[in-house]
C-alpha positions in Angstrom: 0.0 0.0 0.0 2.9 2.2 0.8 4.2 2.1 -2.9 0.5 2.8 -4.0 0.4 6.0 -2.2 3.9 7.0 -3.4 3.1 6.3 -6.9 -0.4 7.9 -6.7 1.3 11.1 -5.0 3.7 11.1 -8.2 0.2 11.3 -10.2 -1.5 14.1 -8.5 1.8 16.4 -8.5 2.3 15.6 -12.0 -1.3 16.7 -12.5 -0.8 19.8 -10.2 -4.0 18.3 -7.4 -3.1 20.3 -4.3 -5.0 19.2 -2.3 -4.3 15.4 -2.8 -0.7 15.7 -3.0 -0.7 17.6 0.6 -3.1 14.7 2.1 -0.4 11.9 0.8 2.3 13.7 2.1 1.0 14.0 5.8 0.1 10.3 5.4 3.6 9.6 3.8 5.0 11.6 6.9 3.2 9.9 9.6 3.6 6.5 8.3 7.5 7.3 8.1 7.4 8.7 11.9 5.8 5.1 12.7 8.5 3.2 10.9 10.6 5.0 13.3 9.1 5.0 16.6 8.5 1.2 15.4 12.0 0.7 14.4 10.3 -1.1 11.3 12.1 -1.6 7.8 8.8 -1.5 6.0 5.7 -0.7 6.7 3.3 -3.5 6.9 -0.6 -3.6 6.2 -2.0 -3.6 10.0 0.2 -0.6 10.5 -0.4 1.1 7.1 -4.4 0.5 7.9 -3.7 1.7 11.9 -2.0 4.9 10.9 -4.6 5.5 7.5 -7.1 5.2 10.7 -5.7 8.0 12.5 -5.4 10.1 10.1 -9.1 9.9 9.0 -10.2 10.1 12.8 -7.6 13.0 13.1 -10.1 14.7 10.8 -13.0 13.5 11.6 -12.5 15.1 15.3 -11.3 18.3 12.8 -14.5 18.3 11.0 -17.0 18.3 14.5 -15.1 20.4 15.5 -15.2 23.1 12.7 -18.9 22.4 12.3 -19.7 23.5 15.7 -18.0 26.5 15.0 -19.8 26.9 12.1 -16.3 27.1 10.0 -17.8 25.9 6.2 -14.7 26.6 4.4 -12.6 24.3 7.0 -15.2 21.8 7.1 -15.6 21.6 3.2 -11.6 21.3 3.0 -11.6 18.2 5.7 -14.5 16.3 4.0 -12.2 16.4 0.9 -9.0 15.2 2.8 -11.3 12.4 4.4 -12.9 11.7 1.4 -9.4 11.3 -0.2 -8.1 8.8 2.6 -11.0 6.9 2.4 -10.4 5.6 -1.1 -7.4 3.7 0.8 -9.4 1.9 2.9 -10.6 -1.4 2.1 -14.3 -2.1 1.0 -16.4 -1.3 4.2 -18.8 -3.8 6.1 -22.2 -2.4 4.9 -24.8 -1.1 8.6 -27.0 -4.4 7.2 -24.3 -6.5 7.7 -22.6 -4.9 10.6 -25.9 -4.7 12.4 -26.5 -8.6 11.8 -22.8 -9.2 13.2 -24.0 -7.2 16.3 -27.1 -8.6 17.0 -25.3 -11.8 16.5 -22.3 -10.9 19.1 -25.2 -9.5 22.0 -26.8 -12.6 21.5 -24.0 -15.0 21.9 -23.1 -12.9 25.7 -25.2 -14.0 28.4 -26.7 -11.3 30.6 -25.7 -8.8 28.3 -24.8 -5.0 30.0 -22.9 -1.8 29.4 -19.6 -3.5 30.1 -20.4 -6.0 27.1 -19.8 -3.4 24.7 -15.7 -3.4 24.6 -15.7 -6.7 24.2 -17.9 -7.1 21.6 -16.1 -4.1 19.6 -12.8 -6.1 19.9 -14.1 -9.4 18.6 -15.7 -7.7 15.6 -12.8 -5.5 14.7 -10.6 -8.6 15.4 -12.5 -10.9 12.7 -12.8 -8.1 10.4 -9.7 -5.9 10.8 -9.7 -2.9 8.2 -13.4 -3.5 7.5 -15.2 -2.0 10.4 -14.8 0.8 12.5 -15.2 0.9 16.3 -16.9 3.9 16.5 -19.6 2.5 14.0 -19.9 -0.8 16.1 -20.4 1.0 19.2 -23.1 3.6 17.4 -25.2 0.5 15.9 -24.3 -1.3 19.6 -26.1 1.3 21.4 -29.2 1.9 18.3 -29.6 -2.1 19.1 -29.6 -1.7 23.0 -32.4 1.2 22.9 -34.8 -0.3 20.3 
């Protein structure tokens, strides 16, 4: 993934998208500054996908942030950058499915309470790493608990 982001950050300065090319340089950056703190030769797919995740959540906190101060230049610039991460991502579990896997997961605990929750996040992200997000899990967690 690393050498898809180079070569697509070749691309976009060759065709002069600003925007883009500053996005997959602070990725470029960050996933360099893990290698280090690592101590890693190359950067592997977990930790391409952990550090892709920060970045998007980076601007996801960004985006609430500017929308509450009611900043729509900032917040049409970090839908863009998200937008622009996201294509790295791999193909998302759909809220159908996820919900299914949920209800699934609440079923199988017995007595099922607040406490639950963590663990149920951490056995879904564990059997679909990349695919699901645990902020999702623990929105559609607690949609399922009220209803």
């Amino acid at each position: 993934m690393f050498e898809k982001i180079s070569n697509d950050l070749k691309t976009f300065m060759k065709s002069k998208q600003e925007l883009e090319v500053s996005v997959l340089r602070m990725l470029i950056a960050d996933l360099k500054n893990e290698m280090i703190n690592l101590q890693l030769v190359s950067i592997d797919d977990g930790t391409f996908f952990k550090v892709l995740r920060r970045n998007i959540t980076k601007r996801e906190e960004a985006l609430e942030v500017y929308i509450k101060a009611n900043r729509k230049d900032f917040v049409d610039k970090e839908k863009m950058e998200i937008d622009i991460l996201k294509k790295y991502l791999p193909m998302q579990l759909s809220d159908l499915d996820l919900e299914s896997l949920v209800k699934e997961e609440i079923s199988n605990v017995k007595n099922f309470s607040q406490k639950d929750i963590g663990l149920i996040i951490k056995n879904l992200s564990s059997r679909f790493p990349n695919q699901v997000d645990g902020r999702r899990i623990s929105e559609i967690i607690k949609r399922s608990i009220n209803t």
